[in-house]
PyMOL Python script that loads the backbone (N, CA, C, O; Angstrom):
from pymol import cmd

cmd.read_pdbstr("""\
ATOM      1  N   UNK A   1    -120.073 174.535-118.507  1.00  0.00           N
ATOM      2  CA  UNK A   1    -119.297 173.804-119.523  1.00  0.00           C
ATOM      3  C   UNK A   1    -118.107 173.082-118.881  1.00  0.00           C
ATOM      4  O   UNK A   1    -117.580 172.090-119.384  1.00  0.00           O
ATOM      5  N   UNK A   2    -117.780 173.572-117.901  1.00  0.00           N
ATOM      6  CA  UNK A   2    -116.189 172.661-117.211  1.00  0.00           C
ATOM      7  C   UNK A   2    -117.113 171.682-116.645  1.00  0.00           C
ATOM      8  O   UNK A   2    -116.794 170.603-117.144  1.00  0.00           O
ATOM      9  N   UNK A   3    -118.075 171.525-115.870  1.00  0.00           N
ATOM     10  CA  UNK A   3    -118.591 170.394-115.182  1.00  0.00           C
ATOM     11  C   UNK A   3    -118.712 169.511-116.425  1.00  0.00           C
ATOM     12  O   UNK A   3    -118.470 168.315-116.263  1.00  0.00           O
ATOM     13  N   UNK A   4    -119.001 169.874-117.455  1.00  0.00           N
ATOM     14  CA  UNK A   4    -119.211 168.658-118.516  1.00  0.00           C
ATOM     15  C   UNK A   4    -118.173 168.343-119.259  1.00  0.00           C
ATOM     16  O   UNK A   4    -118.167 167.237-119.799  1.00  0.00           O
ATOM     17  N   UNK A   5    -117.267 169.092-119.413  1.00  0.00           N
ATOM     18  CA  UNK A   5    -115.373 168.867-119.604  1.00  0.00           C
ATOM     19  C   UNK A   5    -114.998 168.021-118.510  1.00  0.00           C
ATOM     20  O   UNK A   5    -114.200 167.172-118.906  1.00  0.00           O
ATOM     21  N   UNK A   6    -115.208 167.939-117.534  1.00  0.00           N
ATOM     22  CA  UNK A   6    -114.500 167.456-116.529  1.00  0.00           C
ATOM     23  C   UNK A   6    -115.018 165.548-116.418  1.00  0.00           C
ATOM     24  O   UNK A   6    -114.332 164.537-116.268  1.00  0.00           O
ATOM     25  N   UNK A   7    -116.492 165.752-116.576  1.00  0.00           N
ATOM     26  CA  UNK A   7    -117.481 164.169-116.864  1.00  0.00           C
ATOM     27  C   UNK A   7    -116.634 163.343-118.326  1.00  0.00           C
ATOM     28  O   UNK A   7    -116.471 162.143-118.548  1.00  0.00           O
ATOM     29  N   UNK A   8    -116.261 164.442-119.053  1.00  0.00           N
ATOM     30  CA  UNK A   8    -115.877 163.886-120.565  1.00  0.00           C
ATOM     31  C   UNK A   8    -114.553 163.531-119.888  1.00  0.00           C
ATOM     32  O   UNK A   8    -114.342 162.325-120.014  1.00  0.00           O
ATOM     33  N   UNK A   9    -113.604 164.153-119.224  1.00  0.00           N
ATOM     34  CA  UNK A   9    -112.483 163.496-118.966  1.00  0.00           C
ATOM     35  C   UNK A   9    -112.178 162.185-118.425  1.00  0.00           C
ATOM     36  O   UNK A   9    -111.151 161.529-118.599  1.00  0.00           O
ATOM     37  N   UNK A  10    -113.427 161.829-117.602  1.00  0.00           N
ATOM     38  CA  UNK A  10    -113.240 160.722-116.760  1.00  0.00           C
ATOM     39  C   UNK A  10    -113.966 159.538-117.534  1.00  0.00           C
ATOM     40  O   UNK A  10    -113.854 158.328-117.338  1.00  0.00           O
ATOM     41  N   UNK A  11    -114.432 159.946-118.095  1.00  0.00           N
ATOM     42  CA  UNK A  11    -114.801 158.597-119.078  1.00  0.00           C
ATOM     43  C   UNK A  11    -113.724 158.338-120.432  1.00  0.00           C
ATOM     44  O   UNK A  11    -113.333 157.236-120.816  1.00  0.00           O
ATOM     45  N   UNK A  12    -113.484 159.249-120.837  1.00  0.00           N
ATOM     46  CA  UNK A  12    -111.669 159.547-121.966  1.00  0.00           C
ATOM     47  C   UNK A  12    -113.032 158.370-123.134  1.00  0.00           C
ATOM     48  O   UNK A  12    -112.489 157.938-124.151  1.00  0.00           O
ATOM     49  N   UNK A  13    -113.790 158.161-123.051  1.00  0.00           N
ATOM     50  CA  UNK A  13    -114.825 156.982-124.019  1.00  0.00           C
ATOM     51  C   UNK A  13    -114.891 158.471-125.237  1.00  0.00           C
ATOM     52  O   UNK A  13    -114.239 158.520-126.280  1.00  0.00           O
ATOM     53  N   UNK A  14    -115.811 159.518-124.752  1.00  0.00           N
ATOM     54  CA  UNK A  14    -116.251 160.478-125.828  1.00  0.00           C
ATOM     55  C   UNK A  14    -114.760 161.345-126.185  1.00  0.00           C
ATOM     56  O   UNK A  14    -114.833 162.483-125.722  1.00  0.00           O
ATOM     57  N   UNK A  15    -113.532 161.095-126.844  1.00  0.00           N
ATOM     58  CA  UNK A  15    -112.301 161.575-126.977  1.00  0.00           C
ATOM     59  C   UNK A  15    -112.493 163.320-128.136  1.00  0.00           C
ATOM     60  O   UNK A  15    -112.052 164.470-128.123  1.00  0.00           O
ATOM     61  N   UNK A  16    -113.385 162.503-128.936  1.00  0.00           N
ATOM     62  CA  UNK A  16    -114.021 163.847-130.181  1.00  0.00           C
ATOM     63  C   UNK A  16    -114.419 165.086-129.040  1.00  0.00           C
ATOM     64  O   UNK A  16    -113.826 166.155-128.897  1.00  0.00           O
ATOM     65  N   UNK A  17    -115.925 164.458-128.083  1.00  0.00           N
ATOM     66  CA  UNK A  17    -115.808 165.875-127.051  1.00  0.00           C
ATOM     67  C   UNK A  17    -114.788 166.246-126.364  1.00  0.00           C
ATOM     68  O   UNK A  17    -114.553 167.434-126.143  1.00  0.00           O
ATOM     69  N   UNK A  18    -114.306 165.609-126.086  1.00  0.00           N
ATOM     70  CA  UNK A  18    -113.206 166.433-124.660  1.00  0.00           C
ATOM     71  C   UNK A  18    -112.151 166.919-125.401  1.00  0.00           C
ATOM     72  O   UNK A  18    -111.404 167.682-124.789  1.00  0.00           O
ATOM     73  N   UNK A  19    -111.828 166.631-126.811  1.00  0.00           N
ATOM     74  CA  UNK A  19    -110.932 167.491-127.795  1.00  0.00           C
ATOM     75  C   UNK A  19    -111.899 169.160-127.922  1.00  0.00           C
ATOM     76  O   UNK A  19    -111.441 170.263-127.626  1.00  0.00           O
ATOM     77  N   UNK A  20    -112.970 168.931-128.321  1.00  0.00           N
ATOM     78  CA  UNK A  20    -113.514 170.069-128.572  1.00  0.00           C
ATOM     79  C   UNK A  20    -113.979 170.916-127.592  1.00  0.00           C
ATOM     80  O   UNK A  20    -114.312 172.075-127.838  1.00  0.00           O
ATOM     81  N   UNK A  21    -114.054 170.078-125.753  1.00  0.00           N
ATOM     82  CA  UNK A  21    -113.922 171.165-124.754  1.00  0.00           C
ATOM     83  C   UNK A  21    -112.808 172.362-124.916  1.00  0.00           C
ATOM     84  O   UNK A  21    -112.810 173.586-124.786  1.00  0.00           O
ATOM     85  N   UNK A  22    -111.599 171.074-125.368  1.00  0.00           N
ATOM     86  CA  UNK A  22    -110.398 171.901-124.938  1.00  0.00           C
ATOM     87  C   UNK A  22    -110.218 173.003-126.025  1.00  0.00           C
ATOM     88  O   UNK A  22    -109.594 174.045-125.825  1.00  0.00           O
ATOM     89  N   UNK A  23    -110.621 172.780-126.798  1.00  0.00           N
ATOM     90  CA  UNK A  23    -110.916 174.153-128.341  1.00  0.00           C
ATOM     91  C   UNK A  23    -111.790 175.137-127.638  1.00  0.00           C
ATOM     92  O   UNK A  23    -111.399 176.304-127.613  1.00  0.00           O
ATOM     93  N   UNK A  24    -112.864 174.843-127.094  1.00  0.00           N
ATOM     94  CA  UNK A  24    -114.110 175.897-126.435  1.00  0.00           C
ATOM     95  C   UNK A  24    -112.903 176.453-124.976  1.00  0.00           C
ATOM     96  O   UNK A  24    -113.285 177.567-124.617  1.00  0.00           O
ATOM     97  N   UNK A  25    -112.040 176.134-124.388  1.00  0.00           N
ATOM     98  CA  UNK A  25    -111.723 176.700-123.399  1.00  0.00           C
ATOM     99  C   UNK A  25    -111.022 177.988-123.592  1.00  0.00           C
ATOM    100  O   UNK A  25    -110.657 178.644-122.617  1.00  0.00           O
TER     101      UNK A  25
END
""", "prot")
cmd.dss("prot")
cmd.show_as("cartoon", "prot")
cmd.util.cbc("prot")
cmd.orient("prot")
């Protein structure tokens, strides 16, 4: 799950996922 938190960060495009990584962390 961080390798795919980390892909969502660098694109900042999918903002909804990388909010809800940071809820799952």
């Amino acid at each position: 799950m961080q390798m795919i938190c980390n892909q969502i960060q660098n694109m900042t495009l999918l903002f909804d996922i990388m909010l809800m990584c940071l809820l799952y962390k």
